[in-house]
C-alpha positions in Angstrom: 90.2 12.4 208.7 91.1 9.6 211.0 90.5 7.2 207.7 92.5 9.1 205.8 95.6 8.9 208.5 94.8 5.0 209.0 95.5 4.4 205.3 97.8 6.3 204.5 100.1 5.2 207.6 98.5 1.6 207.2 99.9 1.8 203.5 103.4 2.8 204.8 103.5 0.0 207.1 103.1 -2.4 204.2 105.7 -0.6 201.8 108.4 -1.0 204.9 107.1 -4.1 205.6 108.0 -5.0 201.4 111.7 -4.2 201.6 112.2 -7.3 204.1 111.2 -9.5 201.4 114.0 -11.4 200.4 115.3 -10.1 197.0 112.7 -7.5 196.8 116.2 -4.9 197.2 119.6 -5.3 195.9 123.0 -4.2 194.9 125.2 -6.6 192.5 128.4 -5.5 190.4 129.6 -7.4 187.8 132.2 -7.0 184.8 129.3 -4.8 182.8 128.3 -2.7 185.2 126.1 -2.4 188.8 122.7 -3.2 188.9 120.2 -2.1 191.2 116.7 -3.5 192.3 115.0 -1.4 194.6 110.8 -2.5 195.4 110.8 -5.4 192.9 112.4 -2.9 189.9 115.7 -3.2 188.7 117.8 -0.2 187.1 121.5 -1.2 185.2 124.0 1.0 184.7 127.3 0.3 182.3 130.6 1.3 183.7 131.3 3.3 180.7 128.1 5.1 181.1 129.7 6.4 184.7 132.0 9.4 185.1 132.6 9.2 188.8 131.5 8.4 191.8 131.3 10.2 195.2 129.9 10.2 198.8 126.8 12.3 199.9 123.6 12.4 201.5 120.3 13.6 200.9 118.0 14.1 204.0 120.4 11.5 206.0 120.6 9.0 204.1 123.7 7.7 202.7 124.3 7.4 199.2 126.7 7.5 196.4 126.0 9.5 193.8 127.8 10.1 190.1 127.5 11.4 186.8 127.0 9.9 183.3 129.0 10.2 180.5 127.4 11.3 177.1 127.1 8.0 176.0 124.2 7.3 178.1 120.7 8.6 176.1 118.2 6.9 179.1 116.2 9.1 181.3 117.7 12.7 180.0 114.9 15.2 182.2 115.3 12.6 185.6 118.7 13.3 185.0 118.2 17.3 184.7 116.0 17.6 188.1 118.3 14.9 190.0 121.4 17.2 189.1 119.5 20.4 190.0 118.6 19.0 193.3 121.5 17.0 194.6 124.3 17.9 192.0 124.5 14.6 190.7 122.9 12.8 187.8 122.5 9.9 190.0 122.5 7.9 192.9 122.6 4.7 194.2 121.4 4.6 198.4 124.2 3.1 200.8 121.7 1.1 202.8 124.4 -2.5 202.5 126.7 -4.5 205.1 129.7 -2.3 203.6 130.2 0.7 204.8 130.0 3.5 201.9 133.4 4.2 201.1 134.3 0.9 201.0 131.7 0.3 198.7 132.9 3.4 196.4 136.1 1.4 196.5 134.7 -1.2 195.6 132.7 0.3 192.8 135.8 2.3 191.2 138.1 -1.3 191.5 135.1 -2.9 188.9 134.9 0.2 187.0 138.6 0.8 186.2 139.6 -2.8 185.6 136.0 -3.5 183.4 135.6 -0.1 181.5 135.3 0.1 178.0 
């Protein structure tokens, strides 16, 4: 049992210990859309693939979470469970230097003057 607790906290240590990594997590926003890179994997979203976005938290943490628009066909049962347990289709966590609603500012501002 004690093995078991040593690697499985030992292995924690070492994911935590990942995210310090420079450039191993990101947020960056450009005219196309908001990309995110979370433990060396990047996800990129569209602006016209967003409805909306709004603030919220799950287990408190901070995030911002929104809803696609039709025209997005990626990850269609991830969206089903994330909207059944959070009421969102996604979410992007609000761990930056900017607080969350100015980053949801932030995020509309690129959306409404880049959306097509």
């Amino acid at each position: 049992m004690a093995w078991f607790g040593i690697s499985f906290f030992g292995l924690g240590v070492i994911v935590s210990l990942i995210q310090f990594y420079p450039n191993s997590s990101y947020l960056k926003l450009n005219e196309e859309g908001f990309e995110v890179k979370s433990m060396f994997r990047t996800n990129f979203t569209k602006w016209s693939h967003v409805k909306d976005f709004r603030k919220g938290h799950i287990n408190g943490n901070k995030m911002i979470f929104f809803d696609y628009t039709e025209q997005h066909k990626k990850w269609n049962k991830g969206k089903k469970i994330s909207k059944f347990l959070s009421g969102k289709e996604g979410a992007v966590q609000s761990i930056y230097k900017i607080s969350t609603e100015e980053l949801i500012k932030l995020m509309i501002a690129y959306q409404s003057k880049n959306k097509n």
